[in-house]
C-alpha positions as CSV (number, residue, x, y, z in Angstrom):
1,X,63.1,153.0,59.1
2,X,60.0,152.0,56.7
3,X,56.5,153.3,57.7
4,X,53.5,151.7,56.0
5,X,51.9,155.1,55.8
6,X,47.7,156.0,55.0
7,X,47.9,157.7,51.4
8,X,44.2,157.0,51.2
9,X,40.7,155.4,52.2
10,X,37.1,154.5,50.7
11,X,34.0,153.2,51.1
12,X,30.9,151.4,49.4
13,X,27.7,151.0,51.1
14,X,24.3,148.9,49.2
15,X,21.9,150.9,48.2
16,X,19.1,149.6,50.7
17,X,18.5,150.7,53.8
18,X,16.8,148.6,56.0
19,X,15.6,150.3,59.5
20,X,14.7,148.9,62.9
21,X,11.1,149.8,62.4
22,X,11.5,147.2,59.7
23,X,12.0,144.5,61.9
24,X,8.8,145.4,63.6
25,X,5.6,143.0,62.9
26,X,8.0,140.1,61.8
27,X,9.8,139.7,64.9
28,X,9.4,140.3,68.6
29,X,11.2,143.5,68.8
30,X,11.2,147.4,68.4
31,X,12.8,150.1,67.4
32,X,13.3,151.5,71.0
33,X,14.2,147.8,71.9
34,X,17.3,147.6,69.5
35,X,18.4,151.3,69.8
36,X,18.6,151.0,73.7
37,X,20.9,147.4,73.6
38,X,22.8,148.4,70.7
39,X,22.3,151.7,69.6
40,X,21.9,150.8,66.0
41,X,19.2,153.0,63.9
42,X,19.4,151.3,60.6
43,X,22.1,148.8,58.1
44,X,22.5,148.7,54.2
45,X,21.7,145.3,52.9
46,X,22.8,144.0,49.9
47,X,21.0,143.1,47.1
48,X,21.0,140.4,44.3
49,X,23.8,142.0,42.0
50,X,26.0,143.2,45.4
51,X,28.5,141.3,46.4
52,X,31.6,141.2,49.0
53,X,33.6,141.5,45.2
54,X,31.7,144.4,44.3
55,X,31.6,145.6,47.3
56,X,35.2,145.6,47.7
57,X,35.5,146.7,44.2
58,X,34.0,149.7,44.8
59,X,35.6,150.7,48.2
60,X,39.0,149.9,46.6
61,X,38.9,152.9,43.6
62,X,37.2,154.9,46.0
63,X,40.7,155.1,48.2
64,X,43.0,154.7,45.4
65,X,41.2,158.0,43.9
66,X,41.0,159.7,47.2
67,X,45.1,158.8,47.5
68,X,45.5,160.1,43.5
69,X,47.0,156.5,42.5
70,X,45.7,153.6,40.2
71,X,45.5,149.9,40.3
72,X,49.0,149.7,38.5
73,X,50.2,151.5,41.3
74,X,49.7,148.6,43.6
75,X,51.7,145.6,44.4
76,X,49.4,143.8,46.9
77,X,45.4,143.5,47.7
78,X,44.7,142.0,51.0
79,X,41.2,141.3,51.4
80,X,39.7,140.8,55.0
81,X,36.2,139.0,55.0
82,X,34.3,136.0,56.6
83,X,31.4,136.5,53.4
84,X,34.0,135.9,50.4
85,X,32.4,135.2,47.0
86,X,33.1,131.9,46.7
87,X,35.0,128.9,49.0
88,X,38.0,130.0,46.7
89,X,39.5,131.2,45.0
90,X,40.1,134.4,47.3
91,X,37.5,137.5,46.7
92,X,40.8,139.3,46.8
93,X,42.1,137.8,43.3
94,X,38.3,138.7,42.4
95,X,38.8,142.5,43.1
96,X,42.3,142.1,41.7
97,X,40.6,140.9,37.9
98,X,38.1,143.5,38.1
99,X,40.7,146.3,38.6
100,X,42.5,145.2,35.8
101,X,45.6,144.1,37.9
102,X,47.7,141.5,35.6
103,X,50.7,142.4,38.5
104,X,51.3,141.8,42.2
105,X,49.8,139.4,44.1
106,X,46.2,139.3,46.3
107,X,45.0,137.3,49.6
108,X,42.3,137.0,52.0
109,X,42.4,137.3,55.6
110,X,40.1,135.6,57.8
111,X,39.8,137.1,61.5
112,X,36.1,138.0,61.6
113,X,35.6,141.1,62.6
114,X,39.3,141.9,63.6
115,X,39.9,140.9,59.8
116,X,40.8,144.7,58.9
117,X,43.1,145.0,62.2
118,X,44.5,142.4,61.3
119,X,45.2,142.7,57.4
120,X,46.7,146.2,58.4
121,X,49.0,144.0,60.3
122,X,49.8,141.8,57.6
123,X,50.0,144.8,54.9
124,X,52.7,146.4,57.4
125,X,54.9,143.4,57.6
126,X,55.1,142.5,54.0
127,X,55.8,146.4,53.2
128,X,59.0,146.3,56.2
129,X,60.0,143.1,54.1
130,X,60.3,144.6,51.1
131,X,57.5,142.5,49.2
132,X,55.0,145.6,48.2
133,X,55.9,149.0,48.4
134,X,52.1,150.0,48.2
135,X,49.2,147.6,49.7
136,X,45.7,148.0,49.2
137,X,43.6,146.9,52.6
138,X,40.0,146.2,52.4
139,X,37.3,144.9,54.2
140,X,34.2,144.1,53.1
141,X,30.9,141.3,53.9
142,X,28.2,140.7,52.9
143,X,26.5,139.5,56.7
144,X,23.1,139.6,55.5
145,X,23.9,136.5,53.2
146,X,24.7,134.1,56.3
147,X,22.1,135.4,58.8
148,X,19.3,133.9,60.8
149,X,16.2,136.1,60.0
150,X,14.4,134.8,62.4
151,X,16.8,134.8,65.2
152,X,16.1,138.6,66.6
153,X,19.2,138.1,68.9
154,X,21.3,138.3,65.9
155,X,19.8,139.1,62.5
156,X,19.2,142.8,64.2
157,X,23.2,143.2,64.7
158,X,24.4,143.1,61.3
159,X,24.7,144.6,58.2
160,X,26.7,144.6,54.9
161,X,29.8,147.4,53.4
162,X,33.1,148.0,52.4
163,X,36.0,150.0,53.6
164,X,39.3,150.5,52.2
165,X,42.4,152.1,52.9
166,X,45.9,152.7,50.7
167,X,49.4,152.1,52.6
168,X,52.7,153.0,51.0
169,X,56.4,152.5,52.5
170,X,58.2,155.9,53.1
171,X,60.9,156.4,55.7
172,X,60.6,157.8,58.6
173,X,62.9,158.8,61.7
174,X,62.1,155.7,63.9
175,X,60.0,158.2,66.4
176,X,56.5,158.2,67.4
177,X,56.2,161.6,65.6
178,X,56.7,159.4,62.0
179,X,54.0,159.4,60.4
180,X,52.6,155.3,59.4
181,X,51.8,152.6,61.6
182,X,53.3,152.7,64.8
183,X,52.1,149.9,66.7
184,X,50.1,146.5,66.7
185,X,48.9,144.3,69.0
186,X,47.2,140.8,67.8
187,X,45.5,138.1,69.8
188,X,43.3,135.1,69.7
189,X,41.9,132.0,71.6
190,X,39.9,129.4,69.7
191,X,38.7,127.8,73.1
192,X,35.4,130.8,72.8
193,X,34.8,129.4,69.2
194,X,31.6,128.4,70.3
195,X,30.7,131.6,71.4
196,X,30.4,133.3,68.0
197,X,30.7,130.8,64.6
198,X,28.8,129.8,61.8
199,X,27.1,126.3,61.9
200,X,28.2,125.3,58.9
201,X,31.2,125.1,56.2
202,X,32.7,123.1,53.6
203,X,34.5,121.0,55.4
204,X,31.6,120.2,58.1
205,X,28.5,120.3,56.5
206,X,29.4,121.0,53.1
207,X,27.4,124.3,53.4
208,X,27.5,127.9,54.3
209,X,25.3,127.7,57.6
210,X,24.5,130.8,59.4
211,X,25.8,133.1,62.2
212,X,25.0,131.9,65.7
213,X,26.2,134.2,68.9
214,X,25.7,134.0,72.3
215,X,25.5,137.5,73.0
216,X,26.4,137.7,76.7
217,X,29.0,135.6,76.6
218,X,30.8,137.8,73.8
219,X,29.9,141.6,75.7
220,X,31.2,139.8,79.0
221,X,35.2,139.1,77.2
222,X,34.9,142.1,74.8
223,X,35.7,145.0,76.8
224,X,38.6,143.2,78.9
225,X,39.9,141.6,75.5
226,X,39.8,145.1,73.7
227,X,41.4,147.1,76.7
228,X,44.5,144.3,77.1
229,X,45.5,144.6,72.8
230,X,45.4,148.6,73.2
231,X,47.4,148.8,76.4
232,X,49.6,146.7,74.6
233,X,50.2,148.4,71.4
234,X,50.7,152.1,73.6
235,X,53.2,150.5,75.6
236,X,55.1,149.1,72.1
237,X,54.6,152.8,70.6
238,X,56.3,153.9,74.2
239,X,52.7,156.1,74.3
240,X,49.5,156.6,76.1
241,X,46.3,157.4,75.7
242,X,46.0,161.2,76.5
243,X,48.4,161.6,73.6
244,X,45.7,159.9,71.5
245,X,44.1,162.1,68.9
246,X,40.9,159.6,67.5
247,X,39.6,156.4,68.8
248,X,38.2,154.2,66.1
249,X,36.9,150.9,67.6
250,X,34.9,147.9,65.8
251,X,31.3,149.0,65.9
252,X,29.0,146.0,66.8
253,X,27.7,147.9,70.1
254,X,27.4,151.2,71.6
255,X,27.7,149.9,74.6
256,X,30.7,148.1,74.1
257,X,32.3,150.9,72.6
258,X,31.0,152.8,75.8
259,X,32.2,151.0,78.2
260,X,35.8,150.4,76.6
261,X,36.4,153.7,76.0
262,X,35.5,154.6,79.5
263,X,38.1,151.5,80.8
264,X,40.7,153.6,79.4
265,X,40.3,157.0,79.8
266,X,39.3,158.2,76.2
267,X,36.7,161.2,76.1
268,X,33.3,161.0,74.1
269,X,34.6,163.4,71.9
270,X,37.4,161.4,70.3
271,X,35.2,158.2,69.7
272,X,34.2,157.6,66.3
273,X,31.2,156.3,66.3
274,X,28.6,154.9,63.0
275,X,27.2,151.6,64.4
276,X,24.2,153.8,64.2
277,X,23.8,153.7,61.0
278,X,25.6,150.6,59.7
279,X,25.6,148.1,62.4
280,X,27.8,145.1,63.0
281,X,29.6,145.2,59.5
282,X,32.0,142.4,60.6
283,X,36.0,143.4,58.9
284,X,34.1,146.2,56.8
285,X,33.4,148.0,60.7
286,X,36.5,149.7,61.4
287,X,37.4,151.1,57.5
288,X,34.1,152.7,57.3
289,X,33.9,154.5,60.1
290,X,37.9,155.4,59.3
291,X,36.3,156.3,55.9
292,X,33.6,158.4,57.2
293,X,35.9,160.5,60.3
294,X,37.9,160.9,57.1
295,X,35.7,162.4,55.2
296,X,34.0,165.0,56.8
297,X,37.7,166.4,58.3
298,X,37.9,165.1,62.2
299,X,40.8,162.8,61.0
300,X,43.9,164.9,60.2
301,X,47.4,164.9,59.0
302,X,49.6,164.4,61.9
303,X,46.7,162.7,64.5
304,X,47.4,160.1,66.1
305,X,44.8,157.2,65.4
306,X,43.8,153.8,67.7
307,X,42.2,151.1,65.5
308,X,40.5,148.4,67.0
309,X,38.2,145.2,67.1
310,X,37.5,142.1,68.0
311,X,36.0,139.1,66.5
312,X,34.5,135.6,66.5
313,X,37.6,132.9,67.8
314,X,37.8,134.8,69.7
315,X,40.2,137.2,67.6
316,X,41.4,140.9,68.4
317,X,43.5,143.6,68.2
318,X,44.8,146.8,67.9
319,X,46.9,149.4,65.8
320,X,48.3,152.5,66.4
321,X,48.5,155.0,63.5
322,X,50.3,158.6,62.6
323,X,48.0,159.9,60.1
């Protein structure tokens, strides 16, 4: 059968770095206060000349080099992002131009911060069609663009990045030992919209608007939510979770990503975790932490990898991977 298997992954961060201490004298809050509810140190913000497009950009020849391949080699772009460029046309067909792609075709995906969960979802099923034989996944925001800066319950949660990742179709045996995407579970419900939106859009208000969140609300569904789309996707793959090699969850909150590894059995020491140093980086979350376990050798050939976030809508979701 065809596996949509990892060839290769990237990231871009800004250049600034803005830390909690930051925050401190312009709102009511601290350091300590942030670290202990969260556990996020510090997030890049973007400046004037970086966008989700250049973002993405970057990200994107950062995997293709790091799977030895070039834009030619690449029949789709799916972009996942809630910050795209413009209303439209899709930041995807942005990063598309500015790889020099005149082929294949390029799409947004809008899920929040499931959007890279689910665009890997997406990528896998037009690769089993037969529409792209390799897909380039990305996810990247630019948060700091639609936040409240003077809402501390919210503008200390995000930040701004890009992550990317290669897929190519190869066959494999039909087994769980094949390398490629094994599994994926996807859900929503749009009756917690109000829980986690942006006040405004074209449509509405004719503007952007800016991120609202009731916080509670969203840690009180997250760690049931999360738990339900991962039993769900083990029990496609015929798998559980001691078999599981690396945990890679969407990082908006330690103590989310605490507790739901905890739910499930999954040791410390097979949690990636960078919320730390990027916060809540929306659909950009789960590629660069992928990017970053990557890179410095805990993700291996042959592991077997758990994806998984959630997102305003509420959307979430889960995939299972064979590195």
């Amino acid at each position: 059968m065809i596996r949509s298997v990892v060839r290769g992954v990237g990231s871009a961060l800004p250049r600034r770095i803005m830390k909690n201490t930051d925050f401190e004298g312009v709102l009511e809050t601290s350091d300590a206060w942030i670290v202990q509810r969260t556990g996020i140190r510090q997030r890049h913000i973007a400046s004037d000349d970086e966008t989700t497009a250049s973002l993405g950009e970057a990200a994107a020849r950062a995997a293709l080099s790091n799977a030895g391949l070039t834009p030619d080699d690449i029949d789709l772009i799916v972009l996942a992002t809630s910050t795209p460029n413009n209303t439209f046309p899709a930041t995807a067909v942005d990063i598309q131009a500015r790889l020099g792609m005149r082929h294949g075709y390029a799409f947004d995906m809008q899920a929040v911060c499931s959007g890279f969960v689910f665009a890997v979802a997406a990528a896998d099923a037009q690769i089993r069609a037969g529409m792209a034989r390799r897909v380039l996944v990305i996810g990247a925001e630019t948060f700091s663009r639609i936040l409240d800066w003077t809402d501390r319950s919210t503008c200390v949660l995000f930040g701004d990045g890009a992550g990317a990742l290669v897929l190519e179709a190869q066959t494999g045996e039909g087994t769980v030992a094949d390398r490629g995407l094994l599994a994926a579970s996807l859900r929503s419900d749009g009756t917690h919209k109000d829980k986690l939106y942006v006040d405004g859009g074209p449509s509405t208000t004719g503007t952007v608007g800016k991120l609202r969140m009731e916080g509670r609300e969203v840690f009180k569904h997250a760690v049931g939510m999360i738990t339900d789309v991962i039993e769900s996707a083990f029990e496609q793959a015929g798998m559980s979770v001691d078999q599981l090699d690396w945990f890679v969850p969407h990082q908006a909150n330690k103590r989310i990503i605490d507790a739901s590894a905890k739910k499930l059995g999954i040791p410390d020491e097979k949690v990636v975790v960078t919320v730390d140093l990027h916060g809540n980086t929306s659909a950009a979350s789960v590629p660069l932490a992928l990017a970053a376990a990557v890179g410095d050798g805990r993700i291996k050939p042959g592991d077997l990898v758990l994806l998984e976030a959630m997102g305003g809508g509420f959307t979430w979701g889960a995939v299972l991977i064979r590195w």
